[in-house]
C-alpha positions as CSV (number, residue, x, y, z in Angstrom):
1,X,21.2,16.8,-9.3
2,X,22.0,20.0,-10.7
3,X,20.4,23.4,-8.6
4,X,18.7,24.8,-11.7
5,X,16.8,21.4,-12.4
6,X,15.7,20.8,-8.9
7,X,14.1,24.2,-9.4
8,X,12.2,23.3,-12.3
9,X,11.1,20.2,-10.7
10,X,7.0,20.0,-9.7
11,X,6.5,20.2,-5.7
12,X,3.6,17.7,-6.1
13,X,3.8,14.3,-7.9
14,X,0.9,12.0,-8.9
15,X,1.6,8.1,-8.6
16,X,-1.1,5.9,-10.3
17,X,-1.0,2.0,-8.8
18,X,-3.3,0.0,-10.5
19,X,-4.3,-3.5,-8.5
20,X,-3.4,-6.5,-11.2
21,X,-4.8,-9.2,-9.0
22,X,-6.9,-9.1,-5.2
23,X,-4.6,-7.1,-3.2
24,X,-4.8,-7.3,0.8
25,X,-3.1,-4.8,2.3
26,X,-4.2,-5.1,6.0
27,X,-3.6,-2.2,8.5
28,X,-2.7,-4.5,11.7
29,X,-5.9,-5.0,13.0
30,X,-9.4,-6.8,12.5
31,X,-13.4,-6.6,12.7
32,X,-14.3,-9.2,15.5
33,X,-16.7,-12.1,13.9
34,X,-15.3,-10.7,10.6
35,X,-12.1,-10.4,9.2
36,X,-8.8,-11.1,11.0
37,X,-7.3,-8.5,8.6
38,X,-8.7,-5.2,7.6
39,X,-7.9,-3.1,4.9
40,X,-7.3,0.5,4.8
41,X,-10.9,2.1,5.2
42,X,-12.8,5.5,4.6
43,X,-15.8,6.5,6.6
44,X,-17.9,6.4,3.2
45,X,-16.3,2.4,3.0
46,X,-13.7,3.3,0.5
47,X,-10.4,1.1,0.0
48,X,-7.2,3.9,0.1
49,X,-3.5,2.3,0.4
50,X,-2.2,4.1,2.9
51,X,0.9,6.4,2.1
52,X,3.4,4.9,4.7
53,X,2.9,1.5,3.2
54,X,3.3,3.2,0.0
55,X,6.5,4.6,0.5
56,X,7.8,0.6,1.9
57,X,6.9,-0.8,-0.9
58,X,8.8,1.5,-3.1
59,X,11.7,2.1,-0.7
60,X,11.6,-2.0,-0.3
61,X,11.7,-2.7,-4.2
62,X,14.3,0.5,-4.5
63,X,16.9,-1.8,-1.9
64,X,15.8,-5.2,-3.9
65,X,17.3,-3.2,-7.4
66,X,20.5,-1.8,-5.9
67,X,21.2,-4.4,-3.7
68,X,20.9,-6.8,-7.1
69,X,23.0,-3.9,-9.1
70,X,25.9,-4.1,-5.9
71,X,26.2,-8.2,-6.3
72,X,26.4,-7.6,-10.1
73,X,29.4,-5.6,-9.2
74,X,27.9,-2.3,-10.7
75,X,28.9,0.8,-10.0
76,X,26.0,2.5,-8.3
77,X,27.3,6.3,-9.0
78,X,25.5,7.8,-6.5
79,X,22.3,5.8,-6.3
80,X,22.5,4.7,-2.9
81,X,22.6,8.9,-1.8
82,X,19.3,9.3,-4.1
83,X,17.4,6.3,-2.4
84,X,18.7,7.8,1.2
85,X,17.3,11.1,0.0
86,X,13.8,10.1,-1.2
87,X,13.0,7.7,1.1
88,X,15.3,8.6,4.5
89,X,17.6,6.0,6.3
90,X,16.7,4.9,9.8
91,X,17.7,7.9,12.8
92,X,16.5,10.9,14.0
93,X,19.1,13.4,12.8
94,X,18.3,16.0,10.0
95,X,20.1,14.3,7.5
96,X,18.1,10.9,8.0
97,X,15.2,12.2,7.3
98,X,13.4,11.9,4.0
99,X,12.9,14.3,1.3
100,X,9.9,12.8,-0.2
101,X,6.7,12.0,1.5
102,X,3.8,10.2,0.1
103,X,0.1,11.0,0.6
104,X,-2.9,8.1,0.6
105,X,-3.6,6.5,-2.5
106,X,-7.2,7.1,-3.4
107,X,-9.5,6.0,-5.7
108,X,-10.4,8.5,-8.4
109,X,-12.1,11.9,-7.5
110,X,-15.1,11.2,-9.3
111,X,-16.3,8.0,-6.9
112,X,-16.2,10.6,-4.3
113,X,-18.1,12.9,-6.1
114,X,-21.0,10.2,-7.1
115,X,-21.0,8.8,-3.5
116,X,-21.0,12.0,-1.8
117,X,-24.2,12.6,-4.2
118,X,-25.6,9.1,-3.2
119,X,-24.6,8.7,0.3
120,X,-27.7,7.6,2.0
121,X,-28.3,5.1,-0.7
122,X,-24.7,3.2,-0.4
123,X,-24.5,2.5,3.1
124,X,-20.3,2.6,4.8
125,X,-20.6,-1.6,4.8
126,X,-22.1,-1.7,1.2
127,X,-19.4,0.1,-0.3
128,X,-16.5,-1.5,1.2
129,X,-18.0,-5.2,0.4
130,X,-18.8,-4.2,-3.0
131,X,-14.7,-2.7,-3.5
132,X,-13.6,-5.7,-1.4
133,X,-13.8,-9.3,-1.0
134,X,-13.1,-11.9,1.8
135,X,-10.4,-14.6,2.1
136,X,-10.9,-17.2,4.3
137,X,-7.8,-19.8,4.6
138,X,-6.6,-22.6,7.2
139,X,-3.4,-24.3,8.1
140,X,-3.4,-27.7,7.2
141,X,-1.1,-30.0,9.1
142,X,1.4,-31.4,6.8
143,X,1.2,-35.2,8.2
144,X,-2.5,-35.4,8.4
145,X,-3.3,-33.2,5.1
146,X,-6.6,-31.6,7.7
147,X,-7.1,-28.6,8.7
148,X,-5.6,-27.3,12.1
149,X,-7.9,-26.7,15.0
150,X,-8.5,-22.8,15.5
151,X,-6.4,-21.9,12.6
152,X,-9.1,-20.5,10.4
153,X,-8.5,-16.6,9.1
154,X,-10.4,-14.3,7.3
155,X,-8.4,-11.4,5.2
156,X,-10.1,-8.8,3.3
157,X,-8.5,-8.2,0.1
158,X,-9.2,-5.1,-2.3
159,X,-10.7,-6.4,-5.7
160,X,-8.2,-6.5,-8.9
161,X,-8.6,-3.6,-11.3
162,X,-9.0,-0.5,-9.3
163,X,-6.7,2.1,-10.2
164,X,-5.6,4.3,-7.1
């Protein structure tokens, strides 16, 4: 990329995700009696994809595209360097590191605005539940067709059609 056009490039870029279908993104750990797997959380009870998992997704989907283009026997013309440069390659030297970082993804400014307004009205529990719903699944055993002993799990999932 040319000097003149990285200078003329915005410092700050907005990325709109909008969830197509329940999305569970949990964050490693659970709510005892509750959910096995938690999603991302405010303290007002509001749903945010966290940046890091942001950036894996895109840097995962990036390698799934060139890695396709490479077996295709494309030439990749400098693509690889570009991926490297946005989303940094594993080690702790200078030139590993990544030129891009990405910030939470938040639900839009306004729900803030209205909650901050409404706060003692919309309990932290009330919000989450009414953003979020709870999948419950099992292991069945494959010779039996019933459900495994201590196998039940509980995942909460961010509802479909909120735009972050």
């Amino acid at each position: 990329m040319s000097a003149s056009l990285q200078e003329n490039l915005p410092l700050i870029w907005t990325l709109e995700i909008s969830l197509l279908s329940d999305t569970a993104l949990g964050r490693g750990e659970g709510v005892a009696g509750l959910v096995d797997s938690e999603v991302d959380h405010d303290e007002s009870g509001l749903p945010y994809l966290h940046g890091r998992r942001i950036k894996g997704l895109l840097s995962a989907q990036c390698a799934e595209i060139l890695a396709a283009l490479r077996l295709q026997g494309k030439n990749l013309n400098g693509w690889d360097q570009v991926a490297d440069n946005i989303f940094g390659k594993s080690g702790l030297y200078e030139e590993t590191i990544a030129h891009v970082s990405f910030g939470h993804g938040k639900l839009p400014s306004l729900i803030y605005a209205d909650l901050a307004l409404s706060s003692k009205e919309f309990p932290r529990l009330a919000v989450l539940g009414a953003l979020t719903t709870i999948r419950r699944q099992t292991k069945v055993d494959s010779t039996s067709g019933t459900a495994r002993d201590k196998s039940l799990r509980a995942t909460r999932a961010i509802r479909r059609n909120l735009t972050f």
